[in-house]
C-alpha positions as CSV (number, residue, x, y, z in Angstrom):
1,X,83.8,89.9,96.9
2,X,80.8,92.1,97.9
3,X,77.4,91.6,99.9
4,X,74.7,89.3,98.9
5,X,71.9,92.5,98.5
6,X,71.8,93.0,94.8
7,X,70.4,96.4,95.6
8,X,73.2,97.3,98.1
9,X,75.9,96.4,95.7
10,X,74.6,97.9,92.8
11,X,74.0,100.9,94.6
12,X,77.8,100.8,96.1
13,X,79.0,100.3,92.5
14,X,76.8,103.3,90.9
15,X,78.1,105.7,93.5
16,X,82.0,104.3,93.1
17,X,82.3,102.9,96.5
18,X,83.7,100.0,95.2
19,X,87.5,99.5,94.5
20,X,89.3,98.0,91.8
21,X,91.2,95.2,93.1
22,X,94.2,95.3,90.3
23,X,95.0,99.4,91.0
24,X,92.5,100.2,93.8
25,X,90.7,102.7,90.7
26,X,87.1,103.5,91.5
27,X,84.9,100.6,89.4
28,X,82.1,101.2,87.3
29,X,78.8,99.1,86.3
30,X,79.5,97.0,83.3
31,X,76.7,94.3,82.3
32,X,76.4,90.8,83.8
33,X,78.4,87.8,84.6
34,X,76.3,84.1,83.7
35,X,74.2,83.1,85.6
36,X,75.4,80.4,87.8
37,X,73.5,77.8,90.7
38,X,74.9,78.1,94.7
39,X,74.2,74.9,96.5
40,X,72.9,75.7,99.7
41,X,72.6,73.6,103.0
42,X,70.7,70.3,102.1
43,X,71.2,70.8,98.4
44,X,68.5,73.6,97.7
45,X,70.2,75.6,95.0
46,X,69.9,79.6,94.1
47,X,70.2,81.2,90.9
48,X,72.4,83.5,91.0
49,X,73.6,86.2,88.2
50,X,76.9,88.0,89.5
51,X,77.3,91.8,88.6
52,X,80.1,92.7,86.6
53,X,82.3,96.2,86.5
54,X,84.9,97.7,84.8
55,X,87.7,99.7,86.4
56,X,87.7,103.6,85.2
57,X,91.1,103.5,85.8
58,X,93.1,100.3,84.3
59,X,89.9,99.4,82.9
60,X,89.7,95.8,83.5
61,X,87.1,94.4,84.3
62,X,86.2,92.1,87.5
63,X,82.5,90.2,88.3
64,X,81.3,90.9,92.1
65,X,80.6,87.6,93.6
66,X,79.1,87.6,96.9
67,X,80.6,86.5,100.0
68,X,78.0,83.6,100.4
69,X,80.3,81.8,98.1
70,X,83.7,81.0,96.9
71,X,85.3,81.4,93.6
72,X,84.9,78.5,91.4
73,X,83.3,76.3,94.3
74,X,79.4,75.8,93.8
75,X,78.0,75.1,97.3
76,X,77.9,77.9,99.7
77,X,81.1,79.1,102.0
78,X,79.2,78.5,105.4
79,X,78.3,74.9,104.3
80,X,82.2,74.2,103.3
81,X,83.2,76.4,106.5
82,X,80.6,73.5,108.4
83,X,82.6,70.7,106.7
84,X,86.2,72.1,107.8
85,X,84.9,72.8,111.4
86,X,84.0,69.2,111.2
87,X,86.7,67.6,110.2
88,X,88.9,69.6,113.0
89,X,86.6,67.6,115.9
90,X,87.7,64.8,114.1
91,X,84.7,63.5,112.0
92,X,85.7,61.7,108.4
93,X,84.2,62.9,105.3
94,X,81.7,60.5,104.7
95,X,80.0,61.6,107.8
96,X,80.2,65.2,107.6
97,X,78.8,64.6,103.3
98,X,76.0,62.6,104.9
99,X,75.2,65.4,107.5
100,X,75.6,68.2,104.9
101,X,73.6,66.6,102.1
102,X,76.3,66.9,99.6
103,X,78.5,64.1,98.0
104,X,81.2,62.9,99.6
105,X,83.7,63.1,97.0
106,X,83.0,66.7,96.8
107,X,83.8,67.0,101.0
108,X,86.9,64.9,100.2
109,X,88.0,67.7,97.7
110,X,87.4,70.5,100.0
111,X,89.1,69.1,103.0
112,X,92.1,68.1,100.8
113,X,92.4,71.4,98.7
114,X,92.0,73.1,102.4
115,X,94.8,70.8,104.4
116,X,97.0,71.9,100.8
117,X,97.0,75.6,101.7
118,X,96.6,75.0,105.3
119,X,99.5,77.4,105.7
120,X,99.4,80.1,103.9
121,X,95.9,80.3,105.1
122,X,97.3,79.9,108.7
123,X,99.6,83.0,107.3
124,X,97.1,85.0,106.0
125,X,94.1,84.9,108.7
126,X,97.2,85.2,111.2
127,X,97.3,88.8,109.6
128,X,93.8,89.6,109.7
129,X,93.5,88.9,112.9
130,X,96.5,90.9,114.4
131,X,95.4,93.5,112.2
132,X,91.9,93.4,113.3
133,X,92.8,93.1,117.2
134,X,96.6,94.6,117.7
135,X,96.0,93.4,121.3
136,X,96.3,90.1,120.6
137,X,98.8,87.2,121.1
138,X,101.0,85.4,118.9
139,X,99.0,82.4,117.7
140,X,101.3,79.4,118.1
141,X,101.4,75.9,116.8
142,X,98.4,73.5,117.7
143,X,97.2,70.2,116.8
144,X,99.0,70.4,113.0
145,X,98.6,72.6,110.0
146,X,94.6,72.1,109.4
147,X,93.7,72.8,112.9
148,X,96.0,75.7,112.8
149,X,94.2,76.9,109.8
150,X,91.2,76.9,111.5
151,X,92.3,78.7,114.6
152,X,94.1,81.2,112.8
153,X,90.5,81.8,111.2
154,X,89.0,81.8,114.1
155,X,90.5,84.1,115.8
156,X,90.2,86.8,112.9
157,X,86.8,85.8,112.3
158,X,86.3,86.5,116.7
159,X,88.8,89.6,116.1
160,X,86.5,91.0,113.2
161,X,83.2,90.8,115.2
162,X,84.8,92.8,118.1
163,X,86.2,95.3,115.6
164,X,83.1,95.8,113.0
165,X,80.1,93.8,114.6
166,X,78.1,91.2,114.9
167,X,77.6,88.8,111.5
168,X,78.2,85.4,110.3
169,X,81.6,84.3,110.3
170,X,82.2,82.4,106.9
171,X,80.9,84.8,104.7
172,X,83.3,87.4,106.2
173,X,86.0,84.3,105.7
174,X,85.2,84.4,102.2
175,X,85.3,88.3,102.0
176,X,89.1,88.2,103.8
177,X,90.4,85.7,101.4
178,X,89.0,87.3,98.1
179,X,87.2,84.2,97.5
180,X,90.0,82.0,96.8
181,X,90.5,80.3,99.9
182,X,89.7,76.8,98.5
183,X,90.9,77.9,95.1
184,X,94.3,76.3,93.5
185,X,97.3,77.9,94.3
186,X,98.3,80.0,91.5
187,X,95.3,82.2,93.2
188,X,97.0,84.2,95.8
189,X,94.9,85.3,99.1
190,X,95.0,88.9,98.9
191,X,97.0,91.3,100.8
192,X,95.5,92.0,104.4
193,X,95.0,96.2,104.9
């Protein structure tokens, strides 16, 4: 997962500031991925064509996707992060698909693939955040696993701002889970540093 400035991340991969995720290797510019649509907020879509690179090291190769999305999920993180938020205060997923602009059996997907790796996304943000803020107290049970979930991310997301800034929350979400947070679970959230 990388930023969402071609420029910036082409530069970043030019100079070999970007690591290979498989052997943490120094990668390389290697063409293209497809081109591909990201759904934003009220359905206005983006085409988008993902860089790809190559790892000078292992050489395999890996396409950058930008942290204003998630891997195999078309619609943008922070409008998904908007529909999880929502479901937490308690609205149903008709209501937060008819807020959002999006169909509702698409909500019902993300809220259910989300409630199915409620824990080890608990787990993992759970990490990032004690990582991020070593100050910080244990993180206990809630309101049940979703709205754990949510704090968990929360609190990394808060943790992260106080450590490296001010900037949107989600994006940096999708960033800390490698993009696979919503992804089925033979995709493993990466290790937190």
């Amino acid at each position: 997962m990388v930023g969402t400035d071609p420029e910036v991340v082409e530069s970043d991969l030019v100079g070999g500031l970007l690591a290979c995720p498989s052997c943490q290797g120094v990668l390389g510019p290697w063409a293209h991925g497809r081109w591909r649509a990201l759904r934003r907020r009220g359905g206005k879509e983006d085409s988008v064509r993902p860089r790809r690179s190559i790892c000078r090291g292992c050489r395999k190769t890996h396409v950058l996707l930008g942290n204003d999305g998630l891997v195999r999920r078309r619609d943008e993180v922070a409008v998904i992060g908007e529909a999880i938020e929502a479901k937490v205060a308690g609205d149903g997923h008709r209501r937060i698909a008819a807020r959002l602009g999006v169909p509702d059996w698409m909500v019902r997907r993300w809220l259910r693939r989300f409630a199915e790796r409620a824990a080890a996304i608990r787990e993992h943000f759970t990490r990032w955040a004690h990582a991020l803020d070593v100050s910080l107290g244990p993180l206990g049970p809630g309101r049940g696993a979703f709205a754990d979930a949510v704090e968990a991310i929360g609190a990394a997301a808060r943790a992260a701002v106080l450590r490296l800034g001010p900037g949107p929350a989600w994006p940096w979400v999708s960033s800390a889970s490698g993009g696979v947070l919503l992804c089925n679970t033979k995709c493993p959230l990466p290790p937190v540093p």
